[in-house]
SERO-4910 file (N, C-alpha, C, O; in steps of 0.05 Angstrom, whole numbers):
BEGIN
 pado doro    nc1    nc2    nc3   cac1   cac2   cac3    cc1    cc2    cc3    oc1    oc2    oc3
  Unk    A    197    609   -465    192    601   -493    209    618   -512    219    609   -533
  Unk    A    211    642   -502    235    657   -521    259    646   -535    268    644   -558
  Unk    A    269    638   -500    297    635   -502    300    601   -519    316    594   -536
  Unk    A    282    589   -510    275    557   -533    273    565   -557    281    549   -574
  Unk    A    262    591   -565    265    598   -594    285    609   -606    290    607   -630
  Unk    A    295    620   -592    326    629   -601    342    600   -611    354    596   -632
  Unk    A    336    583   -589    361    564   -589    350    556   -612    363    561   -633
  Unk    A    325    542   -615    325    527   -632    327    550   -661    316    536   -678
  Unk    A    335    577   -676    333    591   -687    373    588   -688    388    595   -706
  Unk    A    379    576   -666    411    572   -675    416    540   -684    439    532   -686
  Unk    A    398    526   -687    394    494   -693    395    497   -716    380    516   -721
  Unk    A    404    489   -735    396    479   -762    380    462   -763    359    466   -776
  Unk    A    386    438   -748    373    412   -747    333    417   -732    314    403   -738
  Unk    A    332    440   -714    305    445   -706    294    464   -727    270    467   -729
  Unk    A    308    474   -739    290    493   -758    287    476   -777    267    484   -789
  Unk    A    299    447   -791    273    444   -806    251    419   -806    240    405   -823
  Unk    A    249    423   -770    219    405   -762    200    415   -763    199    438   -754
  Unk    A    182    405   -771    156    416   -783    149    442   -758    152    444   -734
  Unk    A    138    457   -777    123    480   -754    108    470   -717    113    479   -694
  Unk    A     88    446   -728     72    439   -702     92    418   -678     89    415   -654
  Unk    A    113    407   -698    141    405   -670    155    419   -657    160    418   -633
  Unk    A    165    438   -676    178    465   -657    170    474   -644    183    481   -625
  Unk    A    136    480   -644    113    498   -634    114    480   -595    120    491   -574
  Unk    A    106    448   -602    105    431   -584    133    434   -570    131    430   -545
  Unk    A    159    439   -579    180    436   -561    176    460   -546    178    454   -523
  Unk    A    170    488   -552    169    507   -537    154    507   -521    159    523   -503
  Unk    A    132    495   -518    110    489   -498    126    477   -484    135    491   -465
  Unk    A    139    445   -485    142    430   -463    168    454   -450    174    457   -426
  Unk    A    177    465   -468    212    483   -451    190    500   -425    191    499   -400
  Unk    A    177    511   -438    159    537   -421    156    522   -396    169    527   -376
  Unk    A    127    493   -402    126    468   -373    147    465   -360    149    469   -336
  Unk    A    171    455   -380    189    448   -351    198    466   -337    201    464   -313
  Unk    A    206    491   -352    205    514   -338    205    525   -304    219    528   -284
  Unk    A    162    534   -320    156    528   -297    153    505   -275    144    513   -253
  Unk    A    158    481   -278    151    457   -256    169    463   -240    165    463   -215
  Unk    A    200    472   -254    219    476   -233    221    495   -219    239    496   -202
  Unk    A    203    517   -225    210    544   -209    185    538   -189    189    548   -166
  Unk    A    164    526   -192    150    518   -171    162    493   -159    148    490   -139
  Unk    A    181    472   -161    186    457   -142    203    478   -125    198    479   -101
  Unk    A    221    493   -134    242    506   -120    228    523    -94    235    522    -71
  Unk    A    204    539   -107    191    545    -78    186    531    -60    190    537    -37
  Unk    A    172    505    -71    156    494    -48    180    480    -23    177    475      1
  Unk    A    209    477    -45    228    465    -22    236    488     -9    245    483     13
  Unk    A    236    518    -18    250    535     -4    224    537     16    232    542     39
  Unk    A    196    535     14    177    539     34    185    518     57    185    525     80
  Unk    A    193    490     49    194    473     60    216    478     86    211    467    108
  Unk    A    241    495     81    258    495     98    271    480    104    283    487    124
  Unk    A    277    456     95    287    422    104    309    432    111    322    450    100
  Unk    A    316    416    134    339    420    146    371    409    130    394    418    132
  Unk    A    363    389    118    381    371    107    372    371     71    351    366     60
  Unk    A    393    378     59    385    374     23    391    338     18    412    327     11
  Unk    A    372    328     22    365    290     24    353    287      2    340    306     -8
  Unk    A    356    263     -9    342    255    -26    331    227    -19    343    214     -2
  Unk    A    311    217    -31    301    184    -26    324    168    -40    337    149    -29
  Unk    A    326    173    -55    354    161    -70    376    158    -62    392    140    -69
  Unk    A    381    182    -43    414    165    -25    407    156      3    419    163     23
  Unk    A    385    140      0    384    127     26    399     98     20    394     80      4
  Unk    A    423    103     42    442     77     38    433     51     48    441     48     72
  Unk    A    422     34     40    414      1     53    432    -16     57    428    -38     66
  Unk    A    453     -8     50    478    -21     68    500    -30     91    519    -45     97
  Unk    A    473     -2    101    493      7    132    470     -5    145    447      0    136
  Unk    A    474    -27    172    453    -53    180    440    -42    200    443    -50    223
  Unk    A    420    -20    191    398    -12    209    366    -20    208    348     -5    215
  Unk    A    363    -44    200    336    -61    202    312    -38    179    293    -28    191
  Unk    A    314    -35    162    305    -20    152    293    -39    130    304    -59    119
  Unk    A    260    -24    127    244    -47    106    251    -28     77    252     -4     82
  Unk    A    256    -35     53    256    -37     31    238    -30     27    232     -6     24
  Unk    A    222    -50     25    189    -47     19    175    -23     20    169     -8      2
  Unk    A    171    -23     46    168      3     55    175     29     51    157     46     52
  Unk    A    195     35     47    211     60     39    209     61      9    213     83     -2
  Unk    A    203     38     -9    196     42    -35    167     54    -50    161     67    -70
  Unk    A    147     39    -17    120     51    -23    116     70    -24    107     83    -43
  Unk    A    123     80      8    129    113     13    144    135      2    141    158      9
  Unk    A    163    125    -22    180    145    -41    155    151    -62    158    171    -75
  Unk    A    133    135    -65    109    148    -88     99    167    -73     89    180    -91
  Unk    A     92    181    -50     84    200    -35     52    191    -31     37    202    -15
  Unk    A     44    169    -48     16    159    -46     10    170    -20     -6    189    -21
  Unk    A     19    164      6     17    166     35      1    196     38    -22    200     46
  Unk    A     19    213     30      6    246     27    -16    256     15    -30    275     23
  Unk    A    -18    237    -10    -38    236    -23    -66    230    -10    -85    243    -17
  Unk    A    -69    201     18    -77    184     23    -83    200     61    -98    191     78
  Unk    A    -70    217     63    -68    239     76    -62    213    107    -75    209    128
  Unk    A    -43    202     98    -27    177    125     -9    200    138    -10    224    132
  Unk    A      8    186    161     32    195    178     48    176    177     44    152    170
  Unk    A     75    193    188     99    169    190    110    176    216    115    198    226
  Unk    A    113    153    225    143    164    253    158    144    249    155    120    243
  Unk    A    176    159    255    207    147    253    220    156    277    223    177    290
  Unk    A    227    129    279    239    127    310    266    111    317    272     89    308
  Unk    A    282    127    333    312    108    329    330    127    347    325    148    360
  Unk    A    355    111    343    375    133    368    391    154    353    391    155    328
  Unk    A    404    170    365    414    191    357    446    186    338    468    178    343
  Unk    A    433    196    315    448    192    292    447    174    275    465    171    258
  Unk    A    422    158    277    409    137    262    408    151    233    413    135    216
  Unk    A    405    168    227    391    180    209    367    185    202    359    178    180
  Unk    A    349    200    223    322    195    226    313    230    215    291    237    207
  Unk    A    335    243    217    326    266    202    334    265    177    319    280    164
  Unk    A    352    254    162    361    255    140    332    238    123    321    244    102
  Unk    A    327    220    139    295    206    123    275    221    125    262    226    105
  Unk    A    269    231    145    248    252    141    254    268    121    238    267    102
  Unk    A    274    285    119    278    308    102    275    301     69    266    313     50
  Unk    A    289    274     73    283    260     45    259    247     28    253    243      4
  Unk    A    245    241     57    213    233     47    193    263     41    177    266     22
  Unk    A    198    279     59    187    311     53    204    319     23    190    325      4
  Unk    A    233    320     19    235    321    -13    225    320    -29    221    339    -43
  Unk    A    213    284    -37    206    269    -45    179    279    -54    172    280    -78
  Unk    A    160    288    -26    136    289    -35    135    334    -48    125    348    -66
  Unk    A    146    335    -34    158    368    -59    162    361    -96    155    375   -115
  Unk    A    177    336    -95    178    333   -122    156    323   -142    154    323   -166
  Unk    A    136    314   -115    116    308   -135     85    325   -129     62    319   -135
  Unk    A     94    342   -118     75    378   -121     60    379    -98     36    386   -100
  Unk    A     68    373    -77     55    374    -48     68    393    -33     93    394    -35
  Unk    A     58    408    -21     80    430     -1     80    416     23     63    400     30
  Unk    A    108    424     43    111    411     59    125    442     77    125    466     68
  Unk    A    136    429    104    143    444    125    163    428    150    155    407    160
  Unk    A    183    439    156    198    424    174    198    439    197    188    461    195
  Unk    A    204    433    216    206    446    240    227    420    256    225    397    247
  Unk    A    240    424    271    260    415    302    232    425    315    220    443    303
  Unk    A    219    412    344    199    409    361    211    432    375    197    452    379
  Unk    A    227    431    380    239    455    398    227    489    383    213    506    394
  Unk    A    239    489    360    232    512    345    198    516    341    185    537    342
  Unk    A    189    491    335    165    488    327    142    507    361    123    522    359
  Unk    A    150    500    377    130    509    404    135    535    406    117    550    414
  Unk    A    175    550    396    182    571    399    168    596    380    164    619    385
  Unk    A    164    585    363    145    603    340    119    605    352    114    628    358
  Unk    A    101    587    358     84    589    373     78    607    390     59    623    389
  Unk    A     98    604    409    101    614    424     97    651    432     86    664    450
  Unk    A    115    656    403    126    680    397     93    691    380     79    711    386
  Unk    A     89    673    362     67    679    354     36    685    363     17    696    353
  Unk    A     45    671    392     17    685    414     19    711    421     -1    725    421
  Unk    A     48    723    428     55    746    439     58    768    420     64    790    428
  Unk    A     53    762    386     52    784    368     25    774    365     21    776    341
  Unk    A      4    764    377    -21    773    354    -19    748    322    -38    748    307
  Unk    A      0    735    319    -10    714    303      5    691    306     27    683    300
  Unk    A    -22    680    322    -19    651    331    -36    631    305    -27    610    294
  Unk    A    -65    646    300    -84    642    282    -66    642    261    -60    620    252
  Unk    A    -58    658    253    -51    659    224    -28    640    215    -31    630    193
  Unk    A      3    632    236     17    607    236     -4    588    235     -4    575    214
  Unk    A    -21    581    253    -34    559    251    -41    550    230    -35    528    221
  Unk    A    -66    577    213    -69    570    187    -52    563    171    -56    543    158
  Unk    A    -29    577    167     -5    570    150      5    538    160      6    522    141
  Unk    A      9    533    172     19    506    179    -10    483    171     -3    459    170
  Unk    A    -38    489    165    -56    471    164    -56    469    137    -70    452    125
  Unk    A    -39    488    125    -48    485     92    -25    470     85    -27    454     66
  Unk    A    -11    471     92     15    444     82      5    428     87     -7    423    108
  Unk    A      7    406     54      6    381     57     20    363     79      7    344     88
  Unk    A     42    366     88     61    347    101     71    366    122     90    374    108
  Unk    A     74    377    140     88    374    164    102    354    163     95    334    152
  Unk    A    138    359    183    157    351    190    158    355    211    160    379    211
  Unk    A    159    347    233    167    352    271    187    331    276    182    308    284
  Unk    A    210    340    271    238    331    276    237    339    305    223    357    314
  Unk    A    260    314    324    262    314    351    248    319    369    250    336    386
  Unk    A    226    295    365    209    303    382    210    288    406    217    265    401
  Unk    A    204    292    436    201    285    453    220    287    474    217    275    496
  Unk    A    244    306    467    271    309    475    259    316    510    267    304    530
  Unk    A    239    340    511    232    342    538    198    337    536    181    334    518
  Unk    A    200    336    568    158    335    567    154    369    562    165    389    570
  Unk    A    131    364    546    119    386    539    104    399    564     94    387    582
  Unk    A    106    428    560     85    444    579     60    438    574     54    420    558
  Unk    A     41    455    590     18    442    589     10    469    562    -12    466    551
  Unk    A     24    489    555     16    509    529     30    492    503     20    489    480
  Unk    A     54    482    512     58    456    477     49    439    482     61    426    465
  Unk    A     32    420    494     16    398    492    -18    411    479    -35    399    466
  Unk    A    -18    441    488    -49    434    473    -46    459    452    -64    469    438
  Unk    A    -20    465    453    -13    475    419     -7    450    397    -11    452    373
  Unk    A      1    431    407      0    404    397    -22    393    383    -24    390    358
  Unk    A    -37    387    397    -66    381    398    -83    398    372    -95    390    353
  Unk    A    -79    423    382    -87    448    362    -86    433    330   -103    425    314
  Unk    A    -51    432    330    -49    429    307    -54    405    292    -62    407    269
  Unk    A    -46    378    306    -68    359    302    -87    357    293    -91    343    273
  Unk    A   -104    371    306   -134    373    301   -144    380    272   -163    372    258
  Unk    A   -120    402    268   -128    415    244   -124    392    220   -138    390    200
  Unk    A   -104    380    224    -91    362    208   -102    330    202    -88    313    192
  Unk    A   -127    326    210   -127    298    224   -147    291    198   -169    302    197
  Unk    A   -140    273    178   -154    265    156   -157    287    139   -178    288    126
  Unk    A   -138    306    135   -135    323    112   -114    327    110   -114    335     87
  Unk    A    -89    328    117    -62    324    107    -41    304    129    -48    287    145
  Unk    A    -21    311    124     -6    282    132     17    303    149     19    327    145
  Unk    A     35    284    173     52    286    189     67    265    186     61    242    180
  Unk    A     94    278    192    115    264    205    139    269    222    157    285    222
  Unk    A    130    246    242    147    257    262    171    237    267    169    212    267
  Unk    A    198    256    271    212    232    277    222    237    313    219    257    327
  Unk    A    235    210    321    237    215    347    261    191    358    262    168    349
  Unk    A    274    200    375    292    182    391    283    166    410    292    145    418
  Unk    A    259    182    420    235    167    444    215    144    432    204    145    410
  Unk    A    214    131    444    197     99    438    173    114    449    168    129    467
  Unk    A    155     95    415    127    111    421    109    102    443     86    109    448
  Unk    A    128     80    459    107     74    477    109     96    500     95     93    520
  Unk    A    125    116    498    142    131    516    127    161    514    127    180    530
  Unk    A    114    159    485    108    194    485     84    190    501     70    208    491
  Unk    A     73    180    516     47    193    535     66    208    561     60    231    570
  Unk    A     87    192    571    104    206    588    106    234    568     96    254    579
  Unk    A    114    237    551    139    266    540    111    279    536    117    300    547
  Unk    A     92    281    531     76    298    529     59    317    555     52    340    561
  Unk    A     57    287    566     44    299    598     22    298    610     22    297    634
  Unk    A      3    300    597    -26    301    608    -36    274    591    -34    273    567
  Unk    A    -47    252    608    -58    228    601    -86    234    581    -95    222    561
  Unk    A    -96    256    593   -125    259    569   -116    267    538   -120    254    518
  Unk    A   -101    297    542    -89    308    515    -67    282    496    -67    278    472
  Unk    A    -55    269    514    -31    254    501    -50    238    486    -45    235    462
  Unk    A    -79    222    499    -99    200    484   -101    219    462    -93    212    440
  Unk    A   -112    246    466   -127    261    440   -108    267    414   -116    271    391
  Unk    A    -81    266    423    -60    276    401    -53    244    389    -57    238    366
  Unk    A    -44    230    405    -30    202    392    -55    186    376    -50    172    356
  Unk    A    -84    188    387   -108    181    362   -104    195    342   -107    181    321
  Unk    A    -98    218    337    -98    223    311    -83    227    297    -90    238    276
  Unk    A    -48    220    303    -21    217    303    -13    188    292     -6    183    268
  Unk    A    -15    172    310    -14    142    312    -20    119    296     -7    101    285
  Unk    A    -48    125    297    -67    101    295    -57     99    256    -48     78    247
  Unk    A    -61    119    241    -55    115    220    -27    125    206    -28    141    188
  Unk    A    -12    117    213     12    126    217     31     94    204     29     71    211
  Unk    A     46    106    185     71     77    180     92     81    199    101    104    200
  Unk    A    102     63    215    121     63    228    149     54    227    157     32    234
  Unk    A    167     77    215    197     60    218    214     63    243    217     83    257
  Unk    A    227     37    246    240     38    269    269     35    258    275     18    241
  Unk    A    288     54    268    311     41    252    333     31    276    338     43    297
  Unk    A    340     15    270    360     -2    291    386      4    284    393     -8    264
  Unk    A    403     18    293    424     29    290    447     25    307    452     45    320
  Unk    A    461      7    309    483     -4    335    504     20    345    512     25    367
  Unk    A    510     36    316    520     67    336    517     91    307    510     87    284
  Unk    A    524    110    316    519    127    304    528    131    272    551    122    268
  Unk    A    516    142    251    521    146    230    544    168    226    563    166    211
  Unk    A    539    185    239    559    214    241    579    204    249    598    218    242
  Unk    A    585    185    262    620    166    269    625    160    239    639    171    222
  Unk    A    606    134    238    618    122    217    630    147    186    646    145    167
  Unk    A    616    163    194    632    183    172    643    194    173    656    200    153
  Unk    A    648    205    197    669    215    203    707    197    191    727    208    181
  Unk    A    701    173    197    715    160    195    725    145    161    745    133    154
  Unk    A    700    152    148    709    140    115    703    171     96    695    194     99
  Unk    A    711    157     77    705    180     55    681    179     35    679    194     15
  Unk    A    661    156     42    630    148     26    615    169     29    600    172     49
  Unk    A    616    186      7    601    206      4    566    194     17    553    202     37
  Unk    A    561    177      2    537    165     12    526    160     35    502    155     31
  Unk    A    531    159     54    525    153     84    508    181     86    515    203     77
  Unk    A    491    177     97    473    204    102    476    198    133    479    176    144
  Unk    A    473    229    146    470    231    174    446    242    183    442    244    207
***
């Protein structure tokens, strides 16, 4: 608010709007202020692998992709509504660049979120049994609105990441939202997980309410850019 008063104290034109306008512009300077120093955390909490936005998702490049859909899901309603998404497709589809951009998305409109690669995600875990806080990641991960689990299903899970899986599921199941993306066909994750009982208990509460994009992708995105200079092509 200071520094809004300075400026406008170098305005001619703001110094002579009535007192209760100036008063009102320094308020909204202070708001936007702060909105932006709290979105900036929540994306630096977020970790996204990729700086994406919903807005450069290119619909030109012919990967069967609904419109519709991706327009609903840019209101974050979904998070709100505490849904899931998987996204599923082959490698270089751009299936992390959409995730990272739908987790943006819902940062911009005051939800905290969290990314993880599946790989990293079991390794923290992991690490976090053997220091004494497994509990306390957990908690931290149940209070994000949105989880991200990028690459998932690359190997079958042990039988300690299938019911660290589960764990966190559980915590998550009708109080905040997931998304997972994956190269594996979901008819496929009961194999990648491993145990037929745990895989029913995780994909019920994963699945069932869950929007599903599939993206059809004839070859990779990271070629095609390689090859032009369209800033726009996300990978």
């Amino acid at each position: 608010m200071i520094q809004a008063l300075e400026s406008q104290m170098q305005t001619p034109d703001a110094m002579d709007l009535p007192f209760d306008d100036r008063f009102g512009m320094l308020v909204d300077a202070e708001v936007a202020v702060r909105d932006t120093r709290r979105l900036q955390g929540r994306l630096r909490s977020a970790n996204l692998r990729q700086a994406a936005a919903i807005e450069d998702l290119d619909f030109r490049i012919p990967r069967g992709l609904n419109r519709t859909l991706l327009t609903k899901l840019a209101t974050s309603a979904w998070v709100a509504s505490h849904k899931n998404i998987i996204i599923e497709g082959p490698t270089g589809s751009g299936k992390s660049f959409m995730a990272c951009a739908l987790a943006q998305k819902s940062c911009r409109d005051g939800y905290s979120a969290i990314y993880y690669r599946a790989p990293k995600l079991f390794h923290e875990l992991s690490i976090a049994k053997a220091t004494g806080k497994y509990s306390t990641l957990l908690a931290s991960i149940s209070r994000k609105s949105l989880l991200v689990i990028d690459d998932f299903g690359l190997t079958v899970l042990t039988d300690e990441q299938r019911h660290d899986l589960l764990e966190i599921m559980e915590d998550r199941y009708e109080r905040s939202s997931t998304l997972v993306a994956a190269q594996l066909p979901i008819d496929n994750w009961h194999q990648a997980i491993g145990d037929p009982t745990i895989a029913d208990a995780i994909l019920d509460r994963l699945v069932h309410n869950a929007y599903k994009i599939k993206i059809n992708a004839k070859e990779s995105i990271r070629k095609g850019k390689s090859t032009t200079n369209d800033s726009s092509l996300e990978f």
